[in-house]
C-alpha positions as CSV (number, residue, x, y, z in Angstrom):
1,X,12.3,-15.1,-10.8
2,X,15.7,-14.9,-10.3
3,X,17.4,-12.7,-7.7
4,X,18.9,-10.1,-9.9
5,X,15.5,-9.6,-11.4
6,X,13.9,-9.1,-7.8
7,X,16.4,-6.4,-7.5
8,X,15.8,-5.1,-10.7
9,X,12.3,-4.7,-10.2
10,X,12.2,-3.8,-6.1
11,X,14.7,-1.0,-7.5
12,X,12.5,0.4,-11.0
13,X,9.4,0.3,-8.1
14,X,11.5,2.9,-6.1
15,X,13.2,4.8,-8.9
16,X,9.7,4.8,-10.4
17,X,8.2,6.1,-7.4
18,X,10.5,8.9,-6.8
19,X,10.2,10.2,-10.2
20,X,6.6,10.8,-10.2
21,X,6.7,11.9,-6.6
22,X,9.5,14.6,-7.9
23,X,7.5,15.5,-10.8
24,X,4.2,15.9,-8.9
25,X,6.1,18.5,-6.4
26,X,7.7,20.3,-9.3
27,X,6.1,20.2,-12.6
28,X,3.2,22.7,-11.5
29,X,0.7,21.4,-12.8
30,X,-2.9,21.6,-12.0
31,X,-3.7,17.9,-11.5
32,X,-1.4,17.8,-8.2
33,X,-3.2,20.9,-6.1
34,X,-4.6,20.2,-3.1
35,X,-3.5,16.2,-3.2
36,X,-0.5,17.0,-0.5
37,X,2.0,16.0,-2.9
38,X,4.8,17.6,-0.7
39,X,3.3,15.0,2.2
40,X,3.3,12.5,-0.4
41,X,7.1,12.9,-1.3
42,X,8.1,13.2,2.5
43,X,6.5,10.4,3.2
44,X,5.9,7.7,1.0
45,X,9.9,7.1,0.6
46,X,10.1,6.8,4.2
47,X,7.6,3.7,3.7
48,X,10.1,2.4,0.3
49,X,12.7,2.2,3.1
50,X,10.9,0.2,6.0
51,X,12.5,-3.4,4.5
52,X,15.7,-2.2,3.5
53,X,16.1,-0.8,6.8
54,X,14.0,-3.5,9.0
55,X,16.4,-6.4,6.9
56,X,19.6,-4.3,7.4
57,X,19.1,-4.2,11.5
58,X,17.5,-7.5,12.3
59,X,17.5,-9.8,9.5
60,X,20.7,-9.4,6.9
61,X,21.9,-12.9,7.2
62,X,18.8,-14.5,5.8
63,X,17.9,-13.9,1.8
64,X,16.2,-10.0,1.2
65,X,12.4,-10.3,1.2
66,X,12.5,-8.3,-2.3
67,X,8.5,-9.8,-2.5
68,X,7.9,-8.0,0.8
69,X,9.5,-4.8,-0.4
70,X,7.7,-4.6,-3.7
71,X,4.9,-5.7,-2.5
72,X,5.0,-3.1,0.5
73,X,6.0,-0.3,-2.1
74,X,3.7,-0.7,-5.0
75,X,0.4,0.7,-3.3
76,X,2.3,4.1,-3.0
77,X,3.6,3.6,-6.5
78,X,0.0,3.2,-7.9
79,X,-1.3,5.8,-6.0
80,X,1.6,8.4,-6.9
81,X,1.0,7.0,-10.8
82,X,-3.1,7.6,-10.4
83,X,-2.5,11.2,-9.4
84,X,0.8,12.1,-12.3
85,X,-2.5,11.0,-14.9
86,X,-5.0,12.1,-13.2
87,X,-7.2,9.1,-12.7
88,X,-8.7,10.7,-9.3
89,X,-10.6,13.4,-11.2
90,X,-10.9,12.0,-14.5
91,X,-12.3,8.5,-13.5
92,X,-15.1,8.1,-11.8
93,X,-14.6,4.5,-10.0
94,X,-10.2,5.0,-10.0
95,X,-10.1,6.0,-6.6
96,X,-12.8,2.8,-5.2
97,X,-10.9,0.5,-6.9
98,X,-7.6,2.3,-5.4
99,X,-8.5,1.2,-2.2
100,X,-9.8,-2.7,-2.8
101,X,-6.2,-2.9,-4.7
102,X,-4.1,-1.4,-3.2
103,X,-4.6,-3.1,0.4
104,X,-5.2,-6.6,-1.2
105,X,-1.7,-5.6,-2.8
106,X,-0.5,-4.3,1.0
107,X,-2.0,-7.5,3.0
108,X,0.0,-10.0,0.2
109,X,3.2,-8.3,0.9
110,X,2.3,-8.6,5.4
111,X,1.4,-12.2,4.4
112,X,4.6,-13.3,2.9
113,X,6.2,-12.8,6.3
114,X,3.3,-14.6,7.8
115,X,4.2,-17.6,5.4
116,X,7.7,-17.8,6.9
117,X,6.1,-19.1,9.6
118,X,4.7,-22.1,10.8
119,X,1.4,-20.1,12.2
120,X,-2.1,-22.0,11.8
121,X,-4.3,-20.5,8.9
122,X,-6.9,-19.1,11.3
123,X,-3.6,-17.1,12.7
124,X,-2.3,-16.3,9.6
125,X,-5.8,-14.8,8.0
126,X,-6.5,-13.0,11.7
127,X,-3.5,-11.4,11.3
128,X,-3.5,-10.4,8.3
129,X,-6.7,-9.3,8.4
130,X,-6.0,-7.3,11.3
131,X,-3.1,-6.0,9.6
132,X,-5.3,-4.1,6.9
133,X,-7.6,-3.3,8.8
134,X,-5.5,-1.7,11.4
135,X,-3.3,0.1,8.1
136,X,-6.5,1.2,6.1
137,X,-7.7,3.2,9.7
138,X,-4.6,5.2,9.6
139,X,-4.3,6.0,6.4
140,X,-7.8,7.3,6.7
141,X,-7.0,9.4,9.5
142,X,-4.2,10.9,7.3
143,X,-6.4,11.6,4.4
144,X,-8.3,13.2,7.2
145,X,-5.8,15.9,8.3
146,X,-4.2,15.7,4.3
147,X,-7.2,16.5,3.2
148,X,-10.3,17.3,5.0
149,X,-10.0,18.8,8.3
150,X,-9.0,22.3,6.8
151,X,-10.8,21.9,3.5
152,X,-15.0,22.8,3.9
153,X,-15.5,21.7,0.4
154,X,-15.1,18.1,1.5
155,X,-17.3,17.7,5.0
156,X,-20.3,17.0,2.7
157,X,-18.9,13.7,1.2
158,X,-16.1,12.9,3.3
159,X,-18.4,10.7,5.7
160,X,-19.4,8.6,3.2
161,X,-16.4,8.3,0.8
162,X,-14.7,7.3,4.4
163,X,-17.0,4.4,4.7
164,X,-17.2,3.1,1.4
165,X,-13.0,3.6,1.4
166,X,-12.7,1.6,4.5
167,X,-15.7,-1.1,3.4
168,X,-13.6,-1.4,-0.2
169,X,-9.6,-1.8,1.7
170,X,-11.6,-4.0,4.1
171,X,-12.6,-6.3,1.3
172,X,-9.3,-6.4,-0.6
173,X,-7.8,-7.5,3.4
174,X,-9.9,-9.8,3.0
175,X,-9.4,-11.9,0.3
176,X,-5.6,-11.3,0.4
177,X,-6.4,-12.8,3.9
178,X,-8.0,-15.9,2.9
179,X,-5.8,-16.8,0.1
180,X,-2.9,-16.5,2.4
181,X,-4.8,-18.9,4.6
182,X,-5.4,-21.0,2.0
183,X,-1.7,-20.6,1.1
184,X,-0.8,-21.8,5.1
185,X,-3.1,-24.5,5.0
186,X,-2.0,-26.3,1.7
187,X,1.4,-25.7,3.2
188,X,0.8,-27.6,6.6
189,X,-0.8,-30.3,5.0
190,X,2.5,-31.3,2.9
């Protein structure tokens, strides 16, 4: 894909994922309550600005790592999408497979810096392994004071829909993880 098109795309991602943040905040509607939408549209464009910002300071002399940034941004994107139609409440399995795709999604876009590298595969799948693993904790512990801590309606599942949550991003770490060891390996061997 040519450059421009990167852009193109790394930039509808964005404008795509400020729009439905916006309209979730403002549009009133009953399918946002209580999923911390204002949270969502503090913080979710601070994460659409971590490789813009993280090229800009260290790294602006090599090429823009638009597969990085898209790849980083998308998970929000989807999420932010799942809630503006309502696929949390209306879809039984929307949220499970949220979290297997989602950090499969996450773990490519860590692993593309990994293969700029010329780390071993075991390093390479360890780290991004760890890398989900260590992302999926945190956002749990945000959903946790998002949406549970204050809320007594969700202490009777939130245990288990933890588990399953962190078993499902766990797995999509996973085999991002061993296809991007798989990815370091065949490129060592050339």
């Amino acid at each position: 894909m040519s450059e421009r098109r990167l852009l193109l795309l790394d930039l509808a991602v964005k404008a795509a994922l400020v729009a439905l943040l916006l309209f979730g905040v403002f549009s009133g509607l009953e399918r946002f309550e209580g999923k911390a939408m204002a949270g969502r549209a503090l913080t979710y464009p601070l994460a659409a600005l971590i490789v813009p910002l993280g090229w800009w300071l260290w790294f602006r002399r090599s090429r823009y790592p638009y597969a990085l940034d898209i790849l980083l941004v998308l998970p929000f994107l989807i999420d932010t999408a799942g809630n503006a139609l309502d696929l949390y409440d209306s879809v039984d399995w929307w949220d499970d497979a949220n979290h297997l795709v989602n950090w499969l999604i996450l773990v490519l876009g860590f692993g593309t810096v990994l293969l700029r590298t010329s780390l071993w595969p075991a390093v390479v799948f360890g780290l991004a392994l760890g890398f989900g693993a260590v992302t999926h904790i945190l956002w749990e512990i945000g959903e946790y004071f998002a949406f549970i801590r204050d809320n007594p309606d969700e202490y009777e599942t939130a245990y288990t829909d933890t588990v399953g949550d962190l078993a499902l991003s766990l797995t999509g770490s996973c085999l991002a993880a061993v296809a991007l060891a798989v990815t370091a390996r065949r490129r060592s061997s050339l």
